[in-house]
C-alpha positions in Angstrom: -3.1 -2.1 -15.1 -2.6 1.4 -13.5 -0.5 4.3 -15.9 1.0 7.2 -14.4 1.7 9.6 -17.4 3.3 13.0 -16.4 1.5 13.7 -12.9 2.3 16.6 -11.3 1.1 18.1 -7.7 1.9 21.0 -6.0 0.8 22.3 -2.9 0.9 26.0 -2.5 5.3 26.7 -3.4 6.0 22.9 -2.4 6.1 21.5 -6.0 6.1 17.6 -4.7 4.9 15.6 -8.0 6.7 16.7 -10.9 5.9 15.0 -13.9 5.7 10.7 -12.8 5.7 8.3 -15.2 4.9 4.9 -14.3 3.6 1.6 -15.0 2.1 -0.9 -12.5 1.2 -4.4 -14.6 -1.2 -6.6 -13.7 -0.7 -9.2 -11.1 2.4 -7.5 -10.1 4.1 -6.6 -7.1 5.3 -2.6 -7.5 7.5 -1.2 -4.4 7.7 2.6 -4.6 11.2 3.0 -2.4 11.9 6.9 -1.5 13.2 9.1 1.7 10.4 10.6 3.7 8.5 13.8 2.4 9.5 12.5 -1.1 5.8 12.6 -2.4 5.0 8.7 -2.1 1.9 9.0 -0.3 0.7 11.7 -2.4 1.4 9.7 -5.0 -1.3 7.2 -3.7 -3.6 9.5 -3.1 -3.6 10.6 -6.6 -3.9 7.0 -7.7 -7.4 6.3 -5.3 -8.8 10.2 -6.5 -8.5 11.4 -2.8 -5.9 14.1 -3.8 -6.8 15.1 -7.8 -3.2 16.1 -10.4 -2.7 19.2 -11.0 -1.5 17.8 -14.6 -0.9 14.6 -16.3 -3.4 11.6 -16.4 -3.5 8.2 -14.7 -5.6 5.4 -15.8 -7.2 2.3 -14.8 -7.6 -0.3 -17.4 -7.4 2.1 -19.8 -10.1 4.4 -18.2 -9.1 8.0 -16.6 -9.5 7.6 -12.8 -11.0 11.0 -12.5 -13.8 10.1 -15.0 -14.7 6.9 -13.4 -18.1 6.4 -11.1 -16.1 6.6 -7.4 -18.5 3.3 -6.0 -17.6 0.9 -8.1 -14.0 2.3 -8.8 -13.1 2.0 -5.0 -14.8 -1.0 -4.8 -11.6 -2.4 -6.1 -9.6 -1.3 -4.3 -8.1 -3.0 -0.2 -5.8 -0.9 1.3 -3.6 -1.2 4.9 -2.7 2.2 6.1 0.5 2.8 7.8 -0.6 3.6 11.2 -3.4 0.6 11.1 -6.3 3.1 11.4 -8.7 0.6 13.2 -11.8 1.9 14.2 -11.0 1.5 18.2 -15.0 1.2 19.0 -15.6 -1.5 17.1 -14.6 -5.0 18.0 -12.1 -6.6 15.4 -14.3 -8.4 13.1 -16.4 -5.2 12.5 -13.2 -3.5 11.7 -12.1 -6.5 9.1 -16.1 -6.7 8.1 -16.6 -2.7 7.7 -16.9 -2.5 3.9 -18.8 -5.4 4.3 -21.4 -4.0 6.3 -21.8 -1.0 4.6 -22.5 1.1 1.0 -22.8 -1.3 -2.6 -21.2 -4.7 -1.1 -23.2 -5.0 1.9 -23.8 -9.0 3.3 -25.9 -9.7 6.2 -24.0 -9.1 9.7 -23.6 -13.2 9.9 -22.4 -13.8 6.5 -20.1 -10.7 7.1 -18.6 -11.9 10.2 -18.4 -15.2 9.0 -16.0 -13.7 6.5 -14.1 -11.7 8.9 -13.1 -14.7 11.0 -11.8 -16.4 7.8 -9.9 -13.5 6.9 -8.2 -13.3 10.6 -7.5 -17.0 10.1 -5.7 -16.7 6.8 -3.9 -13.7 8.6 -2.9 -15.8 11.9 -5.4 -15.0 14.2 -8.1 -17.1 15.8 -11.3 -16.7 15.9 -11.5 -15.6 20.1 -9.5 -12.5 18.9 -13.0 -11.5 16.9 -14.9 -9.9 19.5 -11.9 -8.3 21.4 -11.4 -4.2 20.6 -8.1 -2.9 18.8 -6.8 -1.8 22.2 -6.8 -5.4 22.9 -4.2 -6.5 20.7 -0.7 -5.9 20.5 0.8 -3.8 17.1 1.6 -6.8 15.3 -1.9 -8.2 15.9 -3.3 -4.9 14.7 -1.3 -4.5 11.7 -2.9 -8.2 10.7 -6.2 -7.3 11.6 -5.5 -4.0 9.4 -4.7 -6.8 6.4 -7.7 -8.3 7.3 -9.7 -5.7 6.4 -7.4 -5.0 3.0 -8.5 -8.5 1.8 -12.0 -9.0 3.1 -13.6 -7.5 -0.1 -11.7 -9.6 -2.3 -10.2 -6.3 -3.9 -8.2 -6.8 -7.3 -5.6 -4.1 -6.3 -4.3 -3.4 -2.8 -2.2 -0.6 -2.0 0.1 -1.0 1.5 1.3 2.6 3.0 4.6 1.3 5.3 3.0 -1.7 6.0 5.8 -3.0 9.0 6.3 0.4 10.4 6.6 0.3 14.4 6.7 -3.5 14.4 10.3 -5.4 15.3 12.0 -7.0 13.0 10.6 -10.6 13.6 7.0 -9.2 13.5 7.9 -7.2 10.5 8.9 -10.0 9.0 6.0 -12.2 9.1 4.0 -9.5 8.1 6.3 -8.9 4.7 5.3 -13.0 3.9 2.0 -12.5 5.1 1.6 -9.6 2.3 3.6 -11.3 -0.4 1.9 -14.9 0.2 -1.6 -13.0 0.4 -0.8 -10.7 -3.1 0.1 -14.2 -4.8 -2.8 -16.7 -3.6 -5.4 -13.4 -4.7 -3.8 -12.6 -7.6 -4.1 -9.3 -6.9 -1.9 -5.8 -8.2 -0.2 -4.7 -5.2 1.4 -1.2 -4.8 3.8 -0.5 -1.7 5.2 2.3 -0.6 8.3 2.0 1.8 11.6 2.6 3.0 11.9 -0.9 4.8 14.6 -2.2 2.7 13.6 -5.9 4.3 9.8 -5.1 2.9 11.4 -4.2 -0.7 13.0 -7.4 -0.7 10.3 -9.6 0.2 7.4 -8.0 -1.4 8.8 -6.8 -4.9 8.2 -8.2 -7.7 9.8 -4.8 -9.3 10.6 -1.2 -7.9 10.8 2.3 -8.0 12.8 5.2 -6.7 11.1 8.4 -6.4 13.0 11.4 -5.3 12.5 14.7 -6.2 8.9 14.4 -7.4 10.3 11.8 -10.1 10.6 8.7 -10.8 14.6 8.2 -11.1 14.8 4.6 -11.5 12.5 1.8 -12.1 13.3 -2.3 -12.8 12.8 -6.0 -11.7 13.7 -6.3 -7.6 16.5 -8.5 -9.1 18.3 -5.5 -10.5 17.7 -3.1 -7.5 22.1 -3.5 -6.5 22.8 -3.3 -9.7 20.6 -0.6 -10.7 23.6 2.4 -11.2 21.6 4.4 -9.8 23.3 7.0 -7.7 20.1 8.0 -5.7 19.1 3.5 -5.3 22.8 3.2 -4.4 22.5 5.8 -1.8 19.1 4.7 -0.5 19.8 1.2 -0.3 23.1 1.7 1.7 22.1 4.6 3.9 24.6 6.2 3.5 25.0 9.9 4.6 27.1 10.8 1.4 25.6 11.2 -2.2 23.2 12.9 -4.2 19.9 12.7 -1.5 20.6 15.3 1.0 19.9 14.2 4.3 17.9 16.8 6.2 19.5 17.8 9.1 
């Protein structure tokens, strides 16, 4: 569904992107794995058109993304951001209803709430949370509501930035089911990028390692401890000692 053919970006000396090939099939899970700074979030911005190549081409069904009207090429896209990135003004069902409420998809404010309380139900929320403001909630129940949102379109591809960063390991566990149950019921193409080992695990259905603005390895989840992969081997283990250099 989405091709990566030798992208390359480069910010000023800082050469991050250096030629990525990759393939993300449809209905699939993909789990980009990497070390911070490595270029994974870059990498997604590429994908959505917010940050254009400098070289190489990615496509969408065949189509170039950079050639595509923005609207309705967004428009199929949900995405939870790392840090949640609720709107702390609004009360949580605006938040989960804002794409609703707004530009080519908009419903009526009851039909769009009515969807956003649905949505915080299939997350695990009840419907009393609705009306309460982000600064309510604890992280866990913003990192939901942030789901929420990612799913209230009905979007055929959703892309999760470090989706159980800050959360405890219980919490960041329910979310990791919460994603993989959601990406399975929808039938969605889901693109992750993380180094939460547990979130690899649990939301893969295959996975890359990108590391020095290339892909290094790619496979089924299944195959990630048996890659032979020096760098996997390395990143999987933390260990200090191999080819990643741990910046000190």
């Amino acid at each position: 569904m989405i091709t990566l053919d030798s992208v390359s970006k480069t910010f000023g000396t800082n050469h991050v992107l250096r030629g990525v090939d990759l393939t993300i099939d449809r209905g699939t899970s993909m789990v980009i794995i990497g070390g911070s700074g490595t270029g994974k979030s870059v990498l997604l911005k590429c994908i959505l058109g917010l940050t254009p190549p400098d070289s190489g081409t990615i496509t969408l069904d065949g189509q170039d993304v950079t050639r595509t009207d923005r609207d309705a090429f967004l428009a199929r896209f949900g995405m939870l951001f790392q840090g949640g990135a609720l709107f702390d003004s609004l009360p949580v069902w605006q938040n989960v209803a804002f794409r609703l409420l707004r530009g080519p998809q908009k419903r009526p404010k009851h039909e769009a709430r009515e969807i956003a309380i649905e949505k915080l139900r299939r997350v695990g929320l009840t419907p009393d949370q609705a009306d309460k403001f982000p600064a309510e909630l604890s992280g866990g129940m913003q990192k939901r509501v942030g789901l929420a949102r990612a799913i209230a379109a009905e979007p055929e591809i959703i892309f999760f930035d470090e989706p159980t960063t800050g959360l405890d390991p219980i919490m960041a566990g329910v979310i990791n089911d919460l994603i993989r149950e959601i990406v399975t019921e929808m039938g969605a193409t889901a693109m992750t990028i993380t180094h939460d080992m547990s979130s690899v695990r649990a939301i893969a259905d295959s996975v890359a390692m990108l590391h020095g603005g290339k892909i290094r390895w790619t496979g089924p989840v299944a195959q990630l401890d048996s890659s032979g992969d020096p760098y996997v081997d390395q990143f999987i283990s933390g260990s200090a000692e191999g080819p990643i250099e741990a910046v000190r």
